[in-house]
NULUMGU-989969 format. One record per residue: residue number from 0; x, y, z of N, C-alpha, C in turn. Coordinates in nm, 2 decimals. Example, Ala and Ser with C-alpha at 12.3 -4.5 7.8 and 13.67 -1.06 7.14 Angstrom:
BEGIN
0  1.32  -0.57  0.78  1.23  -0.45  0.78  1.32  -0.33  0.78
1  1.28  -0.22  0.71  1.37  -0.11  0.71  1.29  0.00  0.79
***
This chain:
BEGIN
0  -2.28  -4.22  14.25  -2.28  -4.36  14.19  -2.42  -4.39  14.13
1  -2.57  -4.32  14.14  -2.66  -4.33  14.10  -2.71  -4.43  14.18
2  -2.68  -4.50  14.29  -2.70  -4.58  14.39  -2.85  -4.48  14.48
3  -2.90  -4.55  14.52  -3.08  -4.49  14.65  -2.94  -4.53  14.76
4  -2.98  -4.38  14.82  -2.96  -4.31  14.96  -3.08  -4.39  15.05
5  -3.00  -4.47  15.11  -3.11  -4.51  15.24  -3.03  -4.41  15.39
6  -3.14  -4.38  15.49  -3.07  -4.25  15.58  -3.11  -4.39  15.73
7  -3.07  -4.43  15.78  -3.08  -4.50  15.94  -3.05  -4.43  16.02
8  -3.14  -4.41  16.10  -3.10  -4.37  16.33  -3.06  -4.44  16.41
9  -2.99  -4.36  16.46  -2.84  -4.39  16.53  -2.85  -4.35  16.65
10  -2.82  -4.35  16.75  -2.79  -4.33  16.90  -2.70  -4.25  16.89
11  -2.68  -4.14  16.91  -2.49  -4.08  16.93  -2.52  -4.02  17.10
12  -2.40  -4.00  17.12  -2.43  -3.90  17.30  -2.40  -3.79  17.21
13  -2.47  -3.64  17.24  -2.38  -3.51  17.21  -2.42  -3.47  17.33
14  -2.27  -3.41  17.30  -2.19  -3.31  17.44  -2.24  -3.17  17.38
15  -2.26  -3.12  17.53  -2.33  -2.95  17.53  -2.19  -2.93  17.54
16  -2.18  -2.81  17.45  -2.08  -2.71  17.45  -2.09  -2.60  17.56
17  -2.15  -2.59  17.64  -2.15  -2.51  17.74  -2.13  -2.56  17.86
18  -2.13  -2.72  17.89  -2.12  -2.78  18.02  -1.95  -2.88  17.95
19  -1.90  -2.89  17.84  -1.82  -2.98  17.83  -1.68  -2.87  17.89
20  -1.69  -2.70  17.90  -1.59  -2.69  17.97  -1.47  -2.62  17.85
21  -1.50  -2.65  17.75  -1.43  -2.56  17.63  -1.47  -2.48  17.54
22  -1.41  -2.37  17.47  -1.49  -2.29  17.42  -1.43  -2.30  17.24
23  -1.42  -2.43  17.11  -1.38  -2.45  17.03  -1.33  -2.30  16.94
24  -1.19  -2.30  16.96  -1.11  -2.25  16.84  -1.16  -2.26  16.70
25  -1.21  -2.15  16.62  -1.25  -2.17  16.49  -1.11  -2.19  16.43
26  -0.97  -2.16  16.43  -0.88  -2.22  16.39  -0.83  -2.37  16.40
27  -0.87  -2.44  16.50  -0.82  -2.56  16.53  -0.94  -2.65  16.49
28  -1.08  -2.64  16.52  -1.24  -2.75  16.49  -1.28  -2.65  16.38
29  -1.27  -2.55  16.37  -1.35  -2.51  16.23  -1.48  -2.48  16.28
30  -1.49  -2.48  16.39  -1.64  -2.38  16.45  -1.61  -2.35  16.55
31  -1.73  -2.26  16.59  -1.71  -2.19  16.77  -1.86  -2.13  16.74
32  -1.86  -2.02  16.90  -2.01  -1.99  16.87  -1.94  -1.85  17.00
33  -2.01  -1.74  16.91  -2.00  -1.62  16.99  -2.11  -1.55  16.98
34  -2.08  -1.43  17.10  -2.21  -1.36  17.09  -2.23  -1.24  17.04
35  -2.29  -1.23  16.92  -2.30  -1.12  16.85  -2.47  -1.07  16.83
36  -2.51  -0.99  16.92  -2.65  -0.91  16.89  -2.69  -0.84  16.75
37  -2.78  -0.90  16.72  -2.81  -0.82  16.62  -2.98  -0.77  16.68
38  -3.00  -0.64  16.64  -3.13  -0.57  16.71  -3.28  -0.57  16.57
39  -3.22  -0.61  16.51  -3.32  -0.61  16.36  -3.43  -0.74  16.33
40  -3.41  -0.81  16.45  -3.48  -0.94  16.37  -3.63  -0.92  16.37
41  -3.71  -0.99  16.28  -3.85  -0.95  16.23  -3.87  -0.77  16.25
42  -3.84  -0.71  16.16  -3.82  -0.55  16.24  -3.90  -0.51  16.06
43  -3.93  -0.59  15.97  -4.01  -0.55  15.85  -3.94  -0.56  15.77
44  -3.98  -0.55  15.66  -3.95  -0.61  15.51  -3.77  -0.53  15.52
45  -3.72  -0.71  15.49  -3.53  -0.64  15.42  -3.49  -0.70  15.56
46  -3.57  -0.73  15.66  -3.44  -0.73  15.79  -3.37  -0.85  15.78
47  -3.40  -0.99  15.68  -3.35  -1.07  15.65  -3.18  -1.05  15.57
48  -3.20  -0.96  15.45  -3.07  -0.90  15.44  -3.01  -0.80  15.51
49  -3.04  -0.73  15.56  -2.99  -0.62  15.65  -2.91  -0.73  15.76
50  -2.96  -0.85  15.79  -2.91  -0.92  15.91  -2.80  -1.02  15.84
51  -2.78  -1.06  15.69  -2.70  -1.07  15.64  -2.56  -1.03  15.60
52  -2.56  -0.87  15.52  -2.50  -0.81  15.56  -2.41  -0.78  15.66
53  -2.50  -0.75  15.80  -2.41  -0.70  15.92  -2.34  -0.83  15.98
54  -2.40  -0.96  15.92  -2.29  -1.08  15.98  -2.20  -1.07  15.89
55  -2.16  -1.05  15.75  -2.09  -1.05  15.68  -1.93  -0.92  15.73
56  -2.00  -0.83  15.76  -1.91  -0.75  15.80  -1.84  -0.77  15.98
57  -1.94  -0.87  16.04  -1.83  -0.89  16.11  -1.74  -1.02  16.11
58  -1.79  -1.11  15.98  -1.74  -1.23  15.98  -1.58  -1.14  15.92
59  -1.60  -1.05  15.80  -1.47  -1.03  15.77  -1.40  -0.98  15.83
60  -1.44  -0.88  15.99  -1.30  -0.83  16.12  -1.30  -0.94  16.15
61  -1.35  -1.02  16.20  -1.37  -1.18  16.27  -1.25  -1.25  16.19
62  -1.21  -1.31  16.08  -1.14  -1.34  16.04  -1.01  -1.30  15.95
63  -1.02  -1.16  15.92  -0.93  -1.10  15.91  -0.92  -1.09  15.73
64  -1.02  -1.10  15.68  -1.07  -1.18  15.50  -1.09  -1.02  15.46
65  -1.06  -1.03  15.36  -1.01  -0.90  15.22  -1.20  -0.92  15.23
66  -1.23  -0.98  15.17  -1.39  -0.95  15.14  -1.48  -1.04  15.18
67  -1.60  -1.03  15.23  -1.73  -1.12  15.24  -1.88  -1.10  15.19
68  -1.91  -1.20  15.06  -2.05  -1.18  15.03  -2.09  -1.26  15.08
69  -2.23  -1.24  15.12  -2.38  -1.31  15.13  -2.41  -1.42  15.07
70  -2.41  -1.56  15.01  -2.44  -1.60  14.96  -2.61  -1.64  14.95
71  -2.67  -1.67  15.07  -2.84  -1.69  15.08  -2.83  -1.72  15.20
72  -2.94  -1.67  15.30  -3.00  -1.69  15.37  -3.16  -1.80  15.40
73  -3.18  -1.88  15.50  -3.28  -1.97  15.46  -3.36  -1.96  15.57
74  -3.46  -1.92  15.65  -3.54  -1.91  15.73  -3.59  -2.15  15.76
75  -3.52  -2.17  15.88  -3.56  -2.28  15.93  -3.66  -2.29  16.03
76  -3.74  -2.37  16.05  -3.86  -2.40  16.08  -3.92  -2.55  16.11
77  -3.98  -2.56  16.23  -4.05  -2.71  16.22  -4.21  -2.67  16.20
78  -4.28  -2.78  16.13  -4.36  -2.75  16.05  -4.47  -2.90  16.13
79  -4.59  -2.89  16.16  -4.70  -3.03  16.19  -4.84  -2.97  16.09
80  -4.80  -2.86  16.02  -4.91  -2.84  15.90  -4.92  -2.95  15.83
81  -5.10  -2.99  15.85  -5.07  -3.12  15.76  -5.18  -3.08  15.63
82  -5.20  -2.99  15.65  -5.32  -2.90  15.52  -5.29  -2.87  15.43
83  -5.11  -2.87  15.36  -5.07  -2.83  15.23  -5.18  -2.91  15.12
84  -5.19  -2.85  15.04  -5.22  -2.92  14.87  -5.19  -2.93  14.78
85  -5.08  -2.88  14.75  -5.00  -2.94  14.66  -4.86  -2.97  14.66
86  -4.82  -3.01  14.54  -4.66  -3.06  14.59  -4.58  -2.92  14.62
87  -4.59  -2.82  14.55  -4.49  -2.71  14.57  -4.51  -2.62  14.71
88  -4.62  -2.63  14.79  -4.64  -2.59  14.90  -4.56  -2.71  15.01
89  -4.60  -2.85  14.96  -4.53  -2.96  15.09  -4.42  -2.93  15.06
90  -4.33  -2.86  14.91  -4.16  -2.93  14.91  -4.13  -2.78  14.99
91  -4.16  -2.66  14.99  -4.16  -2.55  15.06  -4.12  -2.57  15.18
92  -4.23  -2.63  15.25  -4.23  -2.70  15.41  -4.14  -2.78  15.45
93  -4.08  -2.89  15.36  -4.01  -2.97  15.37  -3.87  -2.91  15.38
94  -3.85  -2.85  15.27  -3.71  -2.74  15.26  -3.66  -2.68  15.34
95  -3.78  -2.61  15.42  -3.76  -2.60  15.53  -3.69  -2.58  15.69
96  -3.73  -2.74  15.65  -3.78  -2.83  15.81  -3.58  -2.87  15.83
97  -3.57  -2.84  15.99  -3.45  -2.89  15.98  -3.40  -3.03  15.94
98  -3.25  -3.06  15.89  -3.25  -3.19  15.82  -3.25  -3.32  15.93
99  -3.25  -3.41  15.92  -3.27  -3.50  16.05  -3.12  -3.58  15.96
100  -3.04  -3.55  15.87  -3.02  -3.68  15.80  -2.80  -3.60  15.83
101  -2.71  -3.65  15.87  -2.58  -3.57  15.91  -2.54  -3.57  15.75
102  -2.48  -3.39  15.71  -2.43  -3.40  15.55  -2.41  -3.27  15.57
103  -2.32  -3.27  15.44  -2.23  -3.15  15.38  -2.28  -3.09  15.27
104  -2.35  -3.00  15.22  -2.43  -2.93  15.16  -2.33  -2.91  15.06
105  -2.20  -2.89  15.03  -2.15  -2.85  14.93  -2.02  -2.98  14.88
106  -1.95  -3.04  14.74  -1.81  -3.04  14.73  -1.75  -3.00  14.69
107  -1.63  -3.06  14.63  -1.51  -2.92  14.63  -1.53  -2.92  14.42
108  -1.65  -2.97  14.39  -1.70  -2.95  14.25  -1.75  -2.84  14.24
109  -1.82  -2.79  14.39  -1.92  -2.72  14.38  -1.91  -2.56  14.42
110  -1.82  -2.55  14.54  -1.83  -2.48  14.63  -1.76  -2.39  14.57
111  -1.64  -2.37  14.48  -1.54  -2.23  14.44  -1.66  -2.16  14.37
112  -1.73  -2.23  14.28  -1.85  -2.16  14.17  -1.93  -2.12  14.27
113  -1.98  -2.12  14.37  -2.12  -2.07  14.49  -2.01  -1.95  14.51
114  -1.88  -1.98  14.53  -1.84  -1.86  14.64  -1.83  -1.74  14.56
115  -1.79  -1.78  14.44  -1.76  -1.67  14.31  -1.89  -1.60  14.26
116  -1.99  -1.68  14.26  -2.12  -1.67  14.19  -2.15  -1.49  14.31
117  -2.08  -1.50  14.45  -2.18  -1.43  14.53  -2.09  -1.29  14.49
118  -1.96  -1.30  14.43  -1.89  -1.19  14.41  -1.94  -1.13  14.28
119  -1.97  -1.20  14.19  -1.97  -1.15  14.02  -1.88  -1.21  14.00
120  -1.86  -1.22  13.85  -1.77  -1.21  13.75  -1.69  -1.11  13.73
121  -1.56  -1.16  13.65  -1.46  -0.98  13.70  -1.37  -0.95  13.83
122  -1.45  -1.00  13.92  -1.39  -0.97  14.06  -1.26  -0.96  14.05
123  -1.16  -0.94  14.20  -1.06  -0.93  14.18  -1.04  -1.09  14.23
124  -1.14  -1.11  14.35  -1.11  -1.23  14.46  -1.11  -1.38  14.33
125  -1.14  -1.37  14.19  -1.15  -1.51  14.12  -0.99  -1.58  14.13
126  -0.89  -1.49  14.17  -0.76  -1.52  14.18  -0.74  -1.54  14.29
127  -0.83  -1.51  14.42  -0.79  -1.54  14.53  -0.68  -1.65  14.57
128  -0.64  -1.66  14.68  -0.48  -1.81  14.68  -0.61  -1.82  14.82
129  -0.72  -1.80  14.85  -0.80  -1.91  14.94  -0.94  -1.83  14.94
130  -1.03  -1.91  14.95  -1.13  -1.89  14.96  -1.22  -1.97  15.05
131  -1.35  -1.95  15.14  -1.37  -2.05  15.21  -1.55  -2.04  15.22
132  -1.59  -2.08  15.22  -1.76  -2.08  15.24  -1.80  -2.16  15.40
133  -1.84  -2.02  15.46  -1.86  -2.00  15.62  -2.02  -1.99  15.68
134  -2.07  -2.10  15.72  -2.22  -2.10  15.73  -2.23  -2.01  15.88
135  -2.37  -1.95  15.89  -2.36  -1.90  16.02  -2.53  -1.91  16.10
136  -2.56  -1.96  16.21  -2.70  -2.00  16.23  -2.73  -1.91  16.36
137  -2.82  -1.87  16.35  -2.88  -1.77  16.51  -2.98  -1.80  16.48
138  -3.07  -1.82  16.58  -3.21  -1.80  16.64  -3.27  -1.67  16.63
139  -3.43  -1.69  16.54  -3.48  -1.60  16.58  -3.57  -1.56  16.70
140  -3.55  -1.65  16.79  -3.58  -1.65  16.94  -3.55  -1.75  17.02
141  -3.55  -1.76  17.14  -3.47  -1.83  17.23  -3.53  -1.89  17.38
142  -3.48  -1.92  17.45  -3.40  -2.04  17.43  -3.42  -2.14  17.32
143  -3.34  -2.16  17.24  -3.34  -2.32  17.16  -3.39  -2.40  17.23
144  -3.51  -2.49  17.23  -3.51  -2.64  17.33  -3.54  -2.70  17.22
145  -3.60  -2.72  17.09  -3.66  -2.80  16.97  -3.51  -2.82  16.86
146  -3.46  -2.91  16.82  -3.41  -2.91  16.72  -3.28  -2.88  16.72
147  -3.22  -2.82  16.81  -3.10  -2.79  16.80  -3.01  -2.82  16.67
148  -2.88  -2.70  16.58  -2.82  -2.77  16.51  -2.71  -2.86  16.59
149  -2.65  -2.96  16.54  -2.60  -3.05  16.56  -2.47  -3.01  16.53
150  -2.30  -3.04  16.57  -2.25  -3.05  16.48  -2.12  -3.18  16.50
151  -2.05  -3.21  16.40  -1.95  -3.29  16.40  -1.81  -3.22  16.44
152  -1.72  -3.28  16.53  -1.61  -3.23  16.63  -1.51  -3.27  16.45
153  -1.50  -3.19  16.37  -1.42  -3.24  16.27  -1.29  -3.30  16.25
154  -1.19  -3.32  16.43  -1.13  -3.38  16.40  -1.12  -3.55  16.45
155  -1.22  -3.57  16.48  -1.36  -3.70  16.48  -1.37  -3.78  16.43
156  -1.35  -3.68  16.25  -1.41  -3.73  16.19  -1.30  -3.83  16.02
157  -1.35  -3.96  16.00  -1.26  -4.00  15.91  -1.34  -4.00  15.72
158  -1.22  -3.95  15.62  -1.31  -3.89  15.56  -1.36  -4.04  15.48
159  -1.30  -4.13  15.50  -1.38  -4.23  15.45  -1.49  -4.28  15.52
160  -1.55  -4.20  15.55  -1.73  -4.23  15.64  -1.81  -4.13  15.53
161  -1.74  -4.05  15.41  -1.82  -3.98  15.35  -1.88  -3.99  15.21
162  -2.01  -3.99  15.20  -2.05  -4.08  15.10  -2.07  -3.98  15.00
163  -2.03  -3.92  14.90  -2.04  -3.80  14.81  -2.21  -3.85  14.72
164  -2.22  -3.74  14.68  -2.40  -3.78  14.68  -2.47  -3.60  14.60
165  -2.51  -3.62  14.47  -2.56  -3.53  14.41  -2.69  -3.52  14.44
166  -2.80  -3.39  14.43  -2.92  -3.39  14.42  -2.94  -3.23  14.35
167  -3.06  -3.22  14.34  -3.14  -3.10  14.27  -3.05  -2.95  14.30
168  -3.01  -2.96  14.41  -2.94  -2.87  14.44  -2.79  -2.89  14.43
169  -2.77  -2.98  14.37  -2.55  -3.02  14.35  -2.54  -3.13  14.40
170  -2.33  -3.13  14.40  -2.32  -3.23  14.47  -2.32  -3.13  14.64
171  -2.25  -3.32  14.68  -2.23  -3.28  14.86  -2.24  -3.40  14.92
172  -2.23  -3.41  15.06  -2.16  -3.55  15.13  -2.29  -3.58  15.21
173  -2.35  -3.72  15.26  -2.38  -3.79  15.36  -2.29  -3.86  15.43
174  -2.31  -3.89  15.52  -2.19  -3.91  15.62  -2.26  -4.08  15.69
175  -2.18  -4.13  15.71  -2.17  -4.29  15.73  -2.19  -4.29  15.94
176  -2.24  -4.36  16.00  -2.20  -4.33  16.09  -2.11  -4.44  16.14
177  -2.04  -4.32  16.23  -1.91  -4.45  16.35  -1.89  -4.37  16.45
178  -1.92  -4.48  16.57  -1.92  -4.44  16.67  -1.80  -4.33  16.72
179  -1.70  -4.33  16.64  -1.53  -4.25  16.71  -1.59  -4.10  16.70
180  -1.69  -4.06  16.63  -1.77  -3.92  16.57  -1.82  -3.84  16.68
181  -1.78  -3.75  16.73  -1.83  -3.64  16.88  -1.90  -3.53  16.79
182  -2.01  -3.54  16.84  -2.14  -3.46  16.81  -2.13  -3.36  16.92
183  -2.16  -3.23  16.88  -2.21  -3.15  16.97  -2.28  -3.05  16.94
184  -2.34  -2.97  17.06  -2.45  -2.87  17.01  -2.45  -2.73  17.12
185  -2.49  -2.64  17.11  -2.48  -2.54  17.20  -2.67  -2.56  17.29
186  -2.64  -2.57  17.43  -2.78  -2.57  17.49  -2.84  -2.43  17.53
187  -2.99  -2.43  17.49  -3.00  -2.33  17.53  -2.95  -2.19  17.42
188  -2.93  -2.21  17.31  -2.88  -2.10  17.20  -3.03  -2.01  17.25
189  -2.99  -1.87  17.19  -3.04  -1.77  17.18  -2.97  -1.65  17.09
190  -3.09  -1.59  17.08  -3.11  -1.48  16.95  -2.97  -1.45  16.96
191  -2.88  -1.40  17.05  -2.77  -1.30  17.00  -2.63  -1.39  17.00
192  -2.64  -1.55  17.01  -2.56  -1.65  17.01  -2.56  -1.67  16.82
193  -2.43  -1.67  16.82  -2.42  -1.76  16.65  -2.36  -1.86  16.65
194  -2.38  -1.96  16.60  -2.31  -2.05  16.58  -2.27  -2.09  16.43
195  -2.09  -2.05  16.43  -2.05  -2.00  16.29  -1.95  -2.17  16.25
196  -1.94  -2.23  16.13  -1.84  -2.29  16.11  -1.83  -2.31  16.00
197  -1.68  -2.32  15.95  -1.65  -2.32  15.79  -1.67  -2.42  15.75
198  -1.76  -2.43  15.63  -1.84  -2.56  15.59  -1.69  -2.67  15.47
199  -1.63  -2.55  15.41  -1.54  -2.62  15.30  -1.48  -2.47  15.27
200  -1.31  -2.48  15.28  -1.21  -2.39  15.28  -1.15  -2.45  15.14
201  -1.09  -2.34  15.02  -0.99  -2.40  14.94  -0.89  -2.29  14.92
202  -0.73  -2.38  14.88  -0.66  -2.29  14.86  -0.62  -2.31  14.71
203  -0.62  -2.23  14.66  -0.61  -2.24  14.49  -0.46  -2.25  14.44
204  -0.35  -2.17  14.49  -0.26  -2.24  14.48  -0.20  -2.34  14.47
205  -0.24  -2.44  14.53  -0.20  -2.59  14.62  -0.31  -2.66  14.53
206  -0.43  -2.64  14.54  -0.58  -2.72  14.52  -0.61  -2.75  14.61
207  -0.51  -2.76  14.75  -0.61  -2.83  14.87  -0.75  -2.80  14.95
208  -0.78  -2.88  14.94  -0.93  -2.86  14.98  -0.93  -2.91  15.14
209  -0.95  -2.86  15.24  -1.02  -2.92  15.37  -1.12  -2.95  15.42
210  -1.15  -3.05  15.45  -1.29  -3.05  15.52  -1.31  -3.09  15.69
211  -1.39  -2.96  15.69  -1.38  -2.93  15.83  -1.49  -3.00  15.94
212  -1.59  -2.99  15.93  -1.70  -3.03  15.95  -1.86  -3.08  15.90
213  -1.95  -3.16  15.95  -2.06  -3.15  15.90  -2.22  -3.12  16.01
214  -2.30  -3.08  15.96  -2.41  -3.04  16.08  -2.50  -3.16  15.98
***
């Protein structure tokens, strides 16, 4: 709408996924969190894609998908450098820094061109009857106690709390808060814990688009 994004703090309770007693269905909530080792982290130049890759190949036995690319990888970080000097070093830091603010990084303007972009052009998958863009977060050391990702129980969630919202990088959603919204988080994550969930599924057939969750 060209409307200023103001962001307000909220109170929510989140439930640990490890003491609430259930282990979320990525069929049913659109996330879960398993344990998958990977032995390459900081191991020298490349181990960033190399650790890409081997999630991609087990996201596609994992879900049973004809193909899986890479889209990007982002190295997250909390940052109390207060030394930067200039803007392109602070927006670096910033970019960073986990987000404090609940949103959906992609919409459904956005997301078939990201997913296509990571196959080429030509592909066979441009005809695909679904496609889905699947975020996936591990530590590169552990226990988690700072920051934890957060996530929204998506069926929680109502989509009129979502405020669609463009910036430098696309569009994508801020999310309104109401209290009916169950937040949760994994306590205590470590290196060989992932915490995977499908950000935005489409089926091209149909056009339907789902929306599953937000961190």
């Amino acid at each position: 709408s060209g409307e200023t994004l103001y962001v307000r703090a909220h109170n929510v309770p989140l439930h640990n996924l490890r003491e609430d007693g259930y282990h979320p269905s990525f069929d049913v909530t659109g996330f879960t969190w398993k344990t998958v080792p990977f032995n390459g982290i900081n191991s020298g130049d490349g181990w960033e894609d190399r650790c890409a890759k081997e999630a991609c190949e087990w996201l596609k036995v994992f879900l049973g998908a004809r193909a899986c690319a890479p889209m990007n990888w982002n190295l997250r970080t909390t940052s109390d450098d207060d030394t930067l000097s200039n803007d392109d070093q602070a927006f670096k830091t910033l970019a960073q820094e986990p987000s404090s603010a609940a949103h959906i990084d992609v919409n459904r303007e956005r997301v078939a061109d990201e997913v296509l972009k990571a196959f080429g052009p030509g592909t066979p998958y441009s005809t695909a009857n679904r496609l889905a863009m699947i975020n996936i977060w591990r530590p590169l050391k552990g226990p988690v106690t700072d920051a934890p990702l957060v996530l929204c129980d998506g069926r929680s969630l109502d989509p009129v709390d979502l405020d669609q919202t463009t910036d430098m990088f696309g569009g994508g959603y801020y999310v309104k808060f109401n209290p009916k919204m169950k937040w949760v988080y994994l306590h205590d994550q470590m290196p060989d814990e992932i915490l995977l969930f499908r950000q935005f599924g489409q089926q091209y057939d149909s056009h339907l688009w789902k929306l599953f969750l937000l961190f």
